[in-house]
C-alpha positions in Angstrom: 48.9 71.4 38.9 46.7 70.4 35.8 46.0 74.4 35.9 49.5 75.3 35.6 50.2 72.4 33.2 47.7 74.4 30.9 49.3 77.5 31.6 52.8 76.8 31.0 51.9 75.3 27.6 49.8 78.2 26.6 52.4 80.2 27.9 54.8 77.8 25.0 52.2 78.8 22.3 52.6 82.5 23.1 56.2 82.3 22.2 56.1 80.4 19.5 53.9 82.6 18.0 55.6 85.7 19.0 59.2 84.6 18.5 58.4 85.3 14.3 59.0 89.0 15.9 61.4 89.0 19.0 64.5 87.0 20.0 64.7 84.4 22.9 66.5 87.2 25.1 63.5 89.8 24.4 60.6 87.3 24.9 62.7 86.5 28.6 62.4 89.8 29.6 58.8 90.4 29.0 58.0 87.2 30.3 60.1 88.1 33.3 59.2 91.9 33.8 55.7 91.4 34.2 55.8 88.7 36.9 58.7 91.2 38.6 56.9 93.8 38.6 53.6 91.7 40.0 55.8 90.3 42.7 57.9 93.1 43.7 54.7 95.1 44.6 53.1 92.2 46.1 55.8 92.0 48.3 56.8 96.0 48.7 53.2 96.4 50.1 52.7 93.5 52.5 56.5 94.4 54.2 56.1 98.0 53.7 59.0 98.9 52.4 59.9 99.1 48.5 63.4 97.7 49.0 61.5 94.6 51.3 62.5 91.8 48.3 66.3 92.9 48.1 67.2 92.2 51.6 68.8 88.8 51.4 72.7 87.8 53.0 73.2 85.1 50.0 73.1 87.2 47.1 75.5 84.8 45.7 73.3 82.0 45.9 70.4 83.7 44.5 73.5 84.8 41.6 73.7 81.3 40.4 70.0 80.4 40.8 69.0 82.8 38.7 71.7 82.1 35.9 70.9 79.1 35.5 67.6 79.9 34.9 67.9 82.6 32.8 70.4 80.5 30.4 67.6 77.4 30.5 64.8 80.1 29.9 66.9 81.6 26.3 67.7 78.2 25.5 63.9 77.1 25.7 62.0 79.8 24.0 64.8 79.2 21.1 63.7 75.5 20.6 60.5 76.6 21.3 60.7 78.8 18.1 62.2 76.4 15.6 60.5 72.9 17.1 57.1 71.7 17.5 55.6 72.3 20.2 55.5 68.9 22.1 58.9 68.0 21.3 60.3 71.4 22.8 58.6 70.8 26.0 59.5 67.1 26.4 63.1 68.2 25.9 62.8 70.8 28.6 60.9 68.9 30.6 63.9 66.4 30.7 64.7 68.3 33.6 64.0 66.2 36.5 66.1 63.0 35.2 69.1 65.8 35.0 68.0 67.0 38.6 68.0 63.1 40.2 71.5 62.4 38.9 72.8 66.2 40.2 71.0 65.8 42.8 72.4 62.5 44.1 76.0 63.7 43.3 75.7 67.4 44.1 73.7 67.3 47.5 74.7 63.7 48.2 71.1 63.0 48.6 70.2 59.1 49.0 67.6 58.2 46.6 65.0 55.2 46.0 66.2 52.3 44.2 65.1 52.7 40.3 66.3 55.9 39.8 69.2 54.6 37.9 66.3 52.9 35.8 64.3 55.7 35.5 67.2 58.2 34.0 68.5 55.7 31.6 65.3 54.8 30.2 64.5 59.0 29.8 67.2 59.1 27.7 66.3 56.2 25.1 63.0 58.4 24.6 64.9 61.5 24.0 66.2 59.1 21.4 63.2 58.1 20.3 62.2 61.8 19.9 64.9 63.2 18.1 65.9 60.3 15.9 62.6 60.9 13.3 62.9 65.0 13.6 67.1 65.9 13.4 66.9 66.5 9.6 69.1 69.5 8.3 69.7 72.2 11.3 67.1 71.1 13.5 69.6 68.9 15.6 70.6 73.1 16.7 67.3 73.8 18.5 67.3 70.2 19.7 70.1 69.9 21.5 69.7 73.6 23.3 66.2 72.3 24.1 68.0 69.5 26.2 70.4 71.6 27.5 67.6 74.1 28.6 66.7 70.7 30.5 70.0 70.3 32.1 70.3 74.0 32.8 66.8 73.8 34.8 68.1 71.4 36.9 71.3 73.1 37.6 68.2 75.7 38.6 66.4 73.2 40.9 69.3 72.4 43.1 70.5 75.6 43.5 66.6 76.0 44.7 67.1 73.3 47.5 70.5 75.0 48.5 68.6 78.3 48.9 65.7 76.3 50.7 68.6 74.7 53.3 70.0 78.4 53.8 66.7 79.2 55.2 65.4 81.3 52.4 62.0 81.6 51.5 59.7 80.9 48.4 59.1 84.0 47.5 62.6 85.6 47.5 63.9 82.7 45.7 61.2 83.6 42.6 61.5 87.1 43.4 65.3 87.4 42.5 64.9 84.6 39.6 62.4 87.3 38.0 64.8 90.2 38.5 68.0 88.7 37.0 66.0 87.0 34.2 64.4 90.7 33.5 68.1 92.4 33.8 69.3 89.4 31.9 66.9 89.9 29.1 67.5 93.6 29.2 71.6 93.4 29.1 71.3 91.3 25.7 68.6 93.5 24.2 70.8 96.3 24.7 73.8 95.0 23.4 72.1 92.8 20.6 69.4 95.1 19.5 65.9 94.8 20.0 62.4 95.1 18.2 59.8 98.0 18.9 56.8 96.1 19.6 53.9 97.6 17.3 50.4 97.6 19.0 49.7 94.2 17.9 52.6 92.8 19.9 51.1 93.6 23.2 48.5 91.5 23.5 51.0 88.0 23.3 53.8 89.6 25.2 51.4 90.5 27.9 49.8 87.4 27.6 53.3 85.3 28.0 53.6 87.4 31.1 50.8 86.7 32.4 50.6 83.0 31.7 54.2 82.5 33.0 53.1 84.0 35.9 49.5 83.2 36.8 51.3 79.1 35.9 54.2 79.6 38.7 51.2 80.8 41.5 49.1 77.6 40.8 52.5 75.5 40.5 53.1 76.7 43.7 49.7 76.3 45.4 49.9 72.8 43.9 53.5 72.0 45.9 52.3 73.7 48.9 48.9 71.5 49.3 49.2 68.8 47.5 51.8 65.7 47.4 55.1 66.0 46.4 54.9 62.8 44.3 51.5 63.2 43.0 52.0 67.0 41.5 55.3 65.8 40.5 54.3 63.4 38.1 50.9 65.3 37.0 53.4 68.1 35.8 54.2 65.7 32.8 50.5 66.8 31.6 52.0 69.8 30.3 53.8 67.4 27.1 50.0 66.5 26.7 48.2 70.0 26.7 51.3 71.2 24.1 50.4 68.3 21.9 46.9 69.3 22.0 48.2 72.9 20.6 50.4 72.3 19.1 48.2 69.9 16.7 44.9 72.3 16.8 47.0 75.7 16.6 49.7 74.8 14.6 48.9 72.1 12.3 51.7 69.9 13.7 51.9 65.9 12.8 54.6 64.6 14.8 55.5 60.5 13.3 54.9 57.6 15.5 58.9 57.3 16.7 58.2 60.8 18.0 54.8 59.9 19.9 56.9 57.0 21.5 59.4 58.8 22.7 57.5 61.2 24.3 55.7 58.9 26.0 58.8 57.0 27.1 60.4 60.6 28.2 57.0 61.3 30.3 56.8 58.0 32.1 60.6 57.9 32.6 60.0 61.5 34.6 57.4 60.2 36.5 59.6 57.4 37.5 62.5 59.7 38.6 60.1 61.9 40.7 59.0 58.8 42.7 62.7 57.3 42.8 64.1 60.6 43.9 62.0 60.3 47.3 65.0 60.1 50.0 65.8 56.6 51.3 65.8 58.2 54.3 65.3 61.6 56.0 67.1 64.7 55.2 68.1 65.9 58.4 68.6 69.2 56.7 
């Protein structure tokens, strides 16, 4: 998990630098078409069939899933563009106190006691957070960094839906990739796009790769580690953006900010641990 945490903010950096050049919308798809085009050969050649990823009967399911995470990708790589680093990632990463209230209400899941705690107290550091930084526009990129947050979660459930349908891991990833890549590719086509010069390449690629060599560790980390433990180290990815974002890009955030970031961390910490079921999901 600390692996992917690193990953997923150097990922962050990679955009940030490179959305100077290319739009939210472009720097999805090439984030997305290399990992699809990783995972659709992975999976080609170990069923042995090209069309092996497609075969699913709840496309519909996998419709939403991926819109959601699209829409909370283009949301994120525009804060990410116009915010420092940290505070772009705490606001995405707001994502689990959205997922243990639509959690609770969506799936009807029974949660630990505190949770109620854990999402009010969340959102006083997102106050925290915001309050020294929403001078002049910036309340724009700040408040589609929170709904990137929202819009993950929406993600996330859908997730556990898929998971109760019966379908696995790596279809679920593999159609997120796909409609985030056509997604990409629809906008650039009807919004325009920029012709990467060589120099682009290498942080495209690189955003590509990051993205994807993060979701194989995150994934490793779910699958042999505990739930609550890589749950709450995931919240070391505000930490490693700091550290960029201070060495790479100069960026002094005031002590308000600081606070509220650690209030926002600790608060989604507390939610992962709260949103353990009471009891046992039969499903």
């Amino acid at each position: 998990m600390l692996v992917a945490a690193a990953l997923f903010a150097l990922m962050s950096v990679l955009v940030k630098h490179a959305s100077a050049v290319f739009s939210p919308a472009e720097l999805v798809f090439y984030r997305s078409a290399f990992g699809l085009l990783a995972i659709w050969t992975a999976i080609a050649v170990s069923r042995r069939h090209v069309l092996a990823p497609l075969a699913t009967p709840h496309l519909r399911a996998h419709f939403w899933r991926g819109l959601a995470g699209f829409a909370a990708l283009v949301l994120f790589f525009f804060a990410l563009g116009r915010l420092p680093l940290a505070t772009a990632v705490t606001l995405n990463y707001t994502a689990p106190l959205f997922l243990a209230a639509l959690s609770a209400w969506w799936l009807r899941e029974r949660h630990g006691r505190g949770l109620n705690g854990a999402v009010l107290l969340g959102f006083v550091g997102i106050v925290l957070l915001l309050r020294p930084q929403l001078q002049g526009q910036a309340w724009l990129p700040a408040a589609a960094g929170l709904a990137s947050g929202m819009l993950a979660a929406v993600a996330y459930v859908n997730v556990k839906r898929l998971g109760r349908l019966g379908e696995p891991e790596w279809r679920v990833v593999f159609y997120f990739t796909l409609l985030s890549t056509v997604g990409g590719a629809a906008w650039m086509a009807i919004a325009g796009f920029h012709r990467p010069r060589p120099a682009d390449w290498p942080w495209l690629i690189g955003i590509g790769i990051t993205a994807t060599a993060a979701q194989l560790a995150l994934t490793r980390a779910y699958h042999r580690g505990r739930t609550l433990t890589v749950g709450s180290l995931a919240y070391t990815t505000v930490g490693f953006s700091a550290l960029y974002g201070a060495v790479l890009f100069g960026e002094r955030l005031p002590l308000l900010a600081w606070t509220g970031i650690a209030v926002v961390a600790a608060a989604g910490v507390w939610a992962v641990r709260a949103a353990v079921p009471s009891q046992a999901d039969p499903l």
